[in-house]
N, C-alpha and C positions, 0 to 999 in steps of 0.2 A: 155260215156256209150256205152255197145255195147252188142248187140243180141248175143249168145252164137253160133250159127253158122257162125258167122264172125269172131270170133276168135282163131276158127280150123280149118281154112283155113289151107290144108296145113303140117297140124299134123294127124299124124297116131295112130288112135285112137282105143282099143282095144274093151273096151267095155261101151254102155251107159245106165244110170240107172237113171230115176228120170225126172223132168220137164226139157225140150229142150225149152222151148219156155220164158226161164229166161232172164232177161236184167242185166247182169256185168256192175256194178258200179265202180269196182275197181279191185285190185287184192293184195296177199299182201302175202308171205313166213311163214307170224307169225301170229299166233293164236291169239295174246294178241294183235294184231292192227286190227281183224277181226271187220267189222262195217256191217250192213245189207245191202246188195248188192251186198257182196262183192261175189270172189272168193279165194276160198285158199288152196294154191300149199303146199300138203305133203309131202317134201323133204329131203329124207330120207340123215343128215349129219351126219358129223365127230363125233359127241358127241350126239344128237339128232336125233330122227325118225318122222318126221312130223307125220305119220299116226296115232300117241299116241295121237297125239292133234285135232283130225276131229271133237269129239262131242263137244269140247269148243268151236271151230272154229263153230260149227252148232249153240250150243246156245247163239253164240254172234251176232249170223245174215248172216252165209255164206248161199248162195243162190245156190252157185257151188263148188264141191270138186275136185279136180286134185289129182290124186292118182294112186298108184301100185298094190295096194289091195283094195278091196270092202271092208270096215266096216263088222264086224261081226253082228251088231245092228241096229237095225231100225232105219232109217232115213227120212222116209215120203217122200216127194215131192222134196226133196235136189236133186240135180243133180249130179251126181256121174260121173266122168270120168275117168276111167284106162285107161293108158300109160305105154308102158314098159319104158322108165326114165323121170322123175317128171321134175329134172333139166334142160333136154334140152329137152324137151315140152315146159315147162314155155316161155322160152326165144322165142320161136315163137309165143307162145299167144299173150307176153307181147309186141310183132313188132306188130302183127295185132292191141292188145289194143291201140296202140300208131302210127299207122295210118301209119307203115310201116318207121321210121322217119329216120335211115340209107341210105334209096333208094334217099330221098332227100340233102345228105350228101355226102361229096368225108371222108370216116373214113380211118382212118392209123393205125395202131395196132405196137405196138413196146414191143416186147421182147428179154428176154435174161436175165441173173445173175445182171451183174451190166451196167449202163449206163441207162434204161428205161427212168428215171426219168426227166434227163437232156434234151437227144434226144424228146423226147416229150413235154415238156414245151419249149425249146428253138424253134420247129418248130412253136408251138402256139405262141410266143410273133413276132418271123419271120412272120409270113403270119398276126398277127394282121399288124405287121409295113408293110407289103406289101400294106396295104389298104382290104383285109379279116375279114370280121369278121366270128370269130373261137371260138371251143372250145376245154378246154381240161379236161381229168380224168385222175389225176395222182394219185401217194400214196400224194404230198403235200398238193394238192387243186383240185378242181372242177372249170372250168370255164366257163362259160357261155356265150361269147362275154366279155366285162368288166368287168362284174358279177363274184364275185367268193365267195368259203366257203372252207372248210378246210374238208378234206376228211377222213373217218374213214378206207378205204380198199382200194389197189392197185388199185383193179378192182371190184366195185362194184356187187351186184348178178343183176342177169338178170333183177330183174323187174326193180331195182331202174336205172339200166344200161340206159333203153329203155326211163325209164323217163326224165334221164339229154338229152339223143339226143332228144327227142321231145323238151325239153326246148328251146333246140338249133337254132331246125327249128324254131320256133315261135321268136328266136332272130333274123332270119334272117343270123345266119351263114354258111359258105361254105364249110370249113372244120373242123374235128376234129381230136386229136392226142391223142390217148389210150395207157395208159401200161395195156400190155396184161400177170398179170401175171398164174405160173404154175398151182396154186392152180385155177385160173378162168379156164381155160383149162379144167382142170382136172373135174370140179364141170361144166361146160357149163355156162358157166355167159357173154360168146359175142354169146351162139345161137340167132341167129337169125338177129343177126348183120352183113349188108352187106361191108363187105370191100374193098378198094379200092385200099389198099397196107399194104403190111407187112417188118417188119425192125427185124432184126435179129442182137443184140451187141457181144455175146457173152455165155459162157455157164461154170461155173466152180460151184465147189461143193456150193450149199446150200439148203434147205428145204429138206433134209434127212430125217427131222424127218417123214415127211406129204411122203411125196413119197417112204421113204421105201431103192430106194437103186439109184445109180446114171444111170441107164437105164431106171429106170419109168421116172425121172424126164424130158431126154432127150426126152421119148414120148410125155409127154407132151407140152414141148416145141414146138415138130414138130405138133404137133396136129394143132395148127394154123397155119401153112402152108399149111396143107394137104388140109384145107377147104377153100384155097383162089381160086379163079374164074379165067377165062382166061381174063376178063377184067382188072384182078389188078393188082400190080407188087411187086415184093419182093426182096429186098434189104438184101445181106446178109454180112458179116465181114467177107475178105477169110482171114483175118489172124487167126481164132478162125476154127481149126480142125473139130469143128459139122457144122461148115459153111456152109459146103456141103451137110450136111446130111440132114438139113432142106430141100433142094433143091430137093429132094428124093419125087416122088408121086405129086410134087406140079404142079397147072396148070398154075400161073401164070408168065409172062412174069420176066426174071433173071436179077439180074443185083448184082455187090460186088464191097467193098469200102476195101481201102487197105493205111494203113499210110508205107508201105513198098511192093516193088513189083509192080506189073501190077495187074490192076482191072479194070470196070468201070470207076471209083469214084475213084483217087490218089491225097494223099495229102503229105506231107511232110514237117518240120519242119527246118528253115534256121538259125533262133535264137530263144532262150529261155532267159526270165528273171524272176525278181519275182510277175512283173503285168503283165506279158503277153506274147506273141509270135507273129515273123514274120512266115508265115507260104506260103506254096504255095501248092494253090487246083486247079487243071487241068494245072498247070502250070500258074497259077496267084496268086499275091504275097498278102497278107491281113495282118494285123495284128487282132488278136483278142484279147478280154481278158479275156484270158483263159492259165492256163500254166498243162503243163502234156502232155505224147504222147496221153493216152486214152480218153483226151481230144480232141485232133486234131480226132482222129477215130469218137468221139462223133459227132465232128461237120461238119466231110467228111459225117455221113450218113442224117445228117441234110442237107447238101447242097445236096445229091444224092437225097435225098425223095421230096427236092422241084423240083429241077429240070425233075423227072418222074413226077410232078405233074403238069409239063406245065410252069412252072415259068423262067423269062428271067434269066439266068445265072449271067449277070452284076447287078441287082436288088438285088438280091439274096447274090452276094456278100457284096455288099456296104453296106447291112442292117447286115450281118452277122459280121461287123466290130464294131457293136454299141453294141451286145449282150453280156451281163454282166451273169457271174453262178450262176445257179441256188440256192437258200438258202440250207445252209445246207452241199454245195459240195464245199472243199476247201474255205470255209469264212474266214476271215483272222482280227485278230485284232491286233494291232501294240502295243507293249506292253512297248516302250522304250529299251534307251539302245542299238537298234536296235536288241532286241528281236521280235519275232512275234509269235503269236498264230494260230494256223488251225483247223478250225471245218470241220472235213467231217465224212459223216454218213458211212463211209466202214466199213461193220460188215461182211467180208467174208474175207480169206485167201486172194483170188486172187485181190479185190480189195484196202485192205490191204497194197499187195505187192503193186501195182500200186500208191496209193499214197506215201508211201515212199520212194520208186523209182524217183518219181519227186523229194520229197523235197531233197534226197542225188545231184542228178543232181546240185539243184539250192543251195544249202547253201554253204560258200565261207570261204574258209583257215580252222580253226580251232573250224568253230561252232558245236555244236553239234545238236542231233536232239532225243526230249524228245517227248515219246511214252507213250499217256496214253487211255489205254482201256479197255473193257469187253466183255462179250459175254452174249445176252439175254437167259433168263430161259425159261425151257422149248421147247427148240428149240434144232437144232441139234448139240448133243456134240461134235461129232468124229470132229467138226471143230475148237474147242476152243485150243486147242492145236498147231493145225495146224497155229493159230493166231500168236500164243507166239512162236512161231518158226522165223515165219515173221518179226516179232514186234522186236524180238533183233538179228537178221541178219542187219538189216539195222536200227535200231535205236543204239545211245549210252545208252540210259537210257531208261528204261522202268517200267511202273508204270500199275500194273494189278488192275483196280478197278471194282466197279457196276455199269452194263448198265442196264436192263429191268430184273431181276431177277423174276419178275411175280410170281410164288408161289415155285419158288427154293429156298433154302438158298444160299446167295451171296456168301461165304465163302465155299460151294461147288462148285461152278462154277468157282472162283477163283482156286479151289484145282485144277480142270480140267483143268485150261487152263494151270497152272505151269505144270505140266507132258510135256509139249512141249519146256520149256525153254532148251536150248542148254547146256551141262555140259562145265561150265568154266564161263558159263556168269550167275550164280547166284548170282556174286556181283552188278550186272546192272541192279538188278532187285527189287523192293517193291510192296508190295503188301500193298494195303489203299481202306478197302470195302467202305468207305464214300467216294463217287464220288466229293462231295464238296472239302473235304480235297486234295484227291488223286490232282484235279486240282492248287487248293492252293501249295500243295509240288513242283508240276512241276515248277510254275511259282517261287516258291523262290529258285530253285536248277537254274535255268536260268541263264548264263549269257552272255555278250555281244555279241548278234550273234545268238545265238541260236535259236533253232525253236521250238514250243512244239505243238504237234499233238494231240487232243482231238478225236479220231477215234470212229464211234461206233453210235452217234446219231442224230449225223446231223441235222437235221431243227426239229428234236422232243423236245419237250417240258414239257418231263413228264415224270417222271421215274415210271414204274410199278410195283410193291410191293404187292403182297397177293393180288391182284385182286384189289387195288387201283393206279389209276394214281394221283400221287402227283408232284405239277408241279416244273421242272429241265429244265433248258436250257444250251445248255454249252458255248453257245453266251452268254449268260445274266451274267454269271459266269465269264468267261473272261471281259467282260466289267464294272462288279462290280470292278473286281480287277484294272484293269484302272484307274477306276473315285479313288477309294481310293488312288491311289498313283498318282493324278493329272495328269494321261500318255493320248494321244490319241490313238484313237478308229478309225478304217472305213476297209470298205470292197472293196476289190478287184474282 
C-alpha cells in the first residue's frame, strides 16, 4: 500500500480533484479487476478508451482515477488525477508502487524484428549458469529465478511489467533480460524502467498493420535507445543498416557485434553441420549448438552483453558451449529415412529468408527442402506475399496453409499470400487450409534426405480461429507422426 503522494513522485501532474490523502492498495488497467483501494489507469487503446469505464471502475471500489479528462459526472471524494499520457504516467506510478524495483536490478532490454526472443532467454539461462540468479520476460515465458509461467505478451503493460521485477527483487535476483517490443515502445509499457543496457538484432518489415508505415515503426524502435542513460550500454548489429540509426540521440556508451567485418563483438563461423557449429568469437574457437549465421549474430550479442556486463570472457565462453535453442527456433525432429523435420516460429519475409538460407547451406546432394507455411489474420498483409516469394525461391516444394487466421478466412489469406508465388513455380506449389493435413502431406511427399520446414509457429501451441484458441502444436504434430510410424524423435 502506498500514500498517493508517494506515488507521483516524479510525475507531472496536471490537475487534482478529489481526496489526496487516499492509501493505493493496488492499481490495475482494467475496470473489471477494479477492487476497493484500488487505482485505475484510463488508458486510452487501440480498440478501447479507458475513460468509458471510470464510473464502473468508481462503483467497483476505485479510490483513485489516472486520467486525460476529468469525468463529466459527479464523482464525490474519488481522486481524480489528469495527465497529459495515461500510459507513460502509469509506468512511473507503478516504479514507485513497486518500490522503485529496476534501480535494484542490472535490466537489459533487447529489440529488433527477429532474434529478441533467443538473445534474451539465452542471456537468462547464461548468467543462471554463471551462478546469477535472473529473470526473464519474453514472448515464451516469464521467469523468475527457477520460477516460470507462460507468457500472454512480448512485453507485458507497465503495471504487470513493474510487478514481475519486484518479484524478482524479492527472488534475490541480479539481472534481468526483456524483449522490448514495438508496440511496448509505442504504448510506454518499460516507462519507468531503469535500464542498464540495450541490444539492438535487427529491423525488417513487420507490424505494418499497428504502425501504419515502415518509419513509424523504426521510431519506435529507436524510441528505446533515445531513453537509455549514460550509465548503460547499447549494443547494436553493424550489419543491419538501422544499426546506426539507433545510435542517433542516444547517451549511452556504443559498442556493435558483426558475424562479418570489424566491430566490437566479431564472430565468424569455421564449420557448419546439422547439430551445430565451430565458430570463433574474438578469435577463440567454441563450438555451439546452434546452426545458422543469424544464429552466430544471436549469440555474438549474447556474449557482447555479458561481457559489457562485467562477466569473465573465459566463463562466458565455456557456458556458451552448453546452451541449447531456444523452443520453438529450429527444433528439429528426425523423421526416419534420414528425413528431418523443423519447427521455427519465422513468420516474416526476412526471417523466413534466414532460415532457409541455413537449411539450403546444410542439406546434401539431392535432398530436397519442403516448406510449409501461413501467415496470421489480421496482421499485416503487404507481407504475406512477400513470404511466398521467399518460400519458393529456396524451397523445392511448398505447401501454403493455416497459421493464426484469428477472425480472417484462412482461404483469404491463403488467396494473399499466392499473389507472391513466382510465375513458373505454380507446379511447387499446394495449397491445404487444414494445418494438420497440410503437415501430413509434407511428411508423406518426403523422401530420403529431405528436410520439411513447419515455419510460422514456433513454440505456439494454439491456433486462433474467430477469437478462439484451440490447441495446435507443430512439435506435437511432427511427433505424432513419428510415434505412428515407430520413427525417433529429439531435438537439437
Amino acid at each position: 500500500m502506498k500514500n498517493f503522494s508517494e506515488l507521483i513522485r516524479n510525475i507531472k501532474v496536471l490537475a487534482i480533484q478529489g481526496n489526496q490523502e487516499v492509501i493505493i492498495n493496488g492499481l490495475t488497467l482494467n475496470s473489471k479487476e477494479v477492487a476497493p483501494g484500488m487505482l485505475f489507469a484510463a488508458i486510452r487503446g487501440t480498440h478501447a478508451d479507458g475513460h468509458r469505464y471510470i464510473a464502473q471502475a468508481i462503483e467497483h471500489g476505485a479510490v483513485a482515477i489516472l486520467c486525460e479528462e476529468f469525468p463529466s459526472f459527479e464523482t464525490g471524494e474519488t481522486l481524480l488525477v489528469k495527465v497529459e499520457n495515461v500510459s507513460e504516467s502509469i509506468g512511473h506510478i507503478a516504479s514507485n508502487f513497486y518500490d522503485n524495483p529496476s534501480e535494484s536490478l542490472k535490466v537489459v532490454g533487447v529489440t529488433g524484428t527477429n532474434g529478441k526472443t533467443t538473445i534474451a532467454t539465452l542471456l537468462y539461462k547464461l548468467f543462471e549458469n554463471l551462478g546469477y540468479p535472473s529473470g526473464l520476460i519474453s514472448t515464451i515465458r516469464v521467469c523468475v529465478h527457477l520460477n516460470s509461467k507462460d507468457s500472454t505478451h512480448t512485453t507485458p503493460d507497465a503495471i504487470t511489467f513493474q510487478h514481475h521485477l519486484a518479484d524478482m527483487v524479492k527472488a534475490g535476483c541480479h539481472y534481468v533480460f526483456v524483449e522490448v517490443s514495438s508496440h511496448a515502445m509505442d504504448q510506454h509499457r518499460v516507462a519507468g524502467v531503469r535500464f542498464a543496457g540495450g541490444i539492438f538484432t535487427n529491423l525488417t518489415r513487420d507490424h505494418l498493420d499497428y504502425h501504419g508505415d515502415f518509419q513509424s515503426y523504426i521510431k519506435a524502435k529507436k524510441a528505446f535507445f533515445d531513453q537509455l542513460g549514460h550509465h548503460a550500454f547499447a549494443l547494436t548489429n553493424q550489419e543491419d543498416r538501422n544499426g546506426l540509426i539507433m545510435f542517433q540521440n542516444c547517451k549511452a556508451r556504443k559498442y556493435s557485434y558483426t558475424t562479418r567485418g570489424s566491430a566490437d563483438f566479431e564472430g565468424r563461423i569455421i564449420e557448419q553441420h546439422i547439430d551445430g557449429m565451430l565458430v570463433s568469437f574474438q578469435s577463440k574457437e567454441l563450438w555451439i549448438r546452434f546452426i545458422g549465421r543469424y544464429n552466430v549474430s544471436n549469440l555474438l550479442a549474447v556474449y557482447g552483453a555479458a561481457v559489457l556486463l562485467g562477466q569473465d570472457q573465459t566463463g562466458i565462453l565455456t557456458e556458451m558451449s552448453l546452451l541449447e535453442p531456444v523452443e520453438g527456433r529450429l527444433e528439429t525432429v528426425l523423421l526416419g529415412n534420414n528425413r528431418i523435420g523443423i519447427v521455427d516460429y519465422a513468420h516474416t519475409p526476412d526471417a523466413l529468408e534466414n532460415v532457409l538460407s541455413t537449411l539450403v547451406e546444410l542439406k546434401k546432394g539431392n535432398a530436397r527442402i519442403i516448406t510449409v507455411f501461413g501467415a496470421g489474420g489480421d496482421r499485416d498483409r503487404g507481407k504475406r506475399p512477400l513470404m511466398a516469394e521467399v518460400a519458393c525461391r529456396l524451397s523445392d516444394q511448398v505447401i501454403i496453409t493455416s497459421d493464426n487466421p484469428r477472425t480472417e478466412d484462412p482461404q483469404t489469406i491463403m488467396d494473399d499470400i499466392k499473389v507472391g508465388v513466382p510465375e513458373g513455380a505454380d507446379s511447387r506449389v499446394l495449397s491445404i487450409a487444414n494445418r494438420h493435413e497440410a503437415i501430413k502431406t509434407a511428411v508423406a511427399l518426403a523422401q530420403t534426405g529431405d528436410i520439411i520446414l513447419l515455419a510460422g509457429k514456433g513454440h505456439e501451441t494454439y491456433q486462433e480461429i474467430n477469437g478462439v484458441k484451440h490447441h495446435f502444436d507443430d512439435r506435437e504434430e511432427l511427433s505424432r507422426l513419428v510415434e505412428n510410424h515407430n520413427l525417433k524423435s529429439h531435438t537439437i
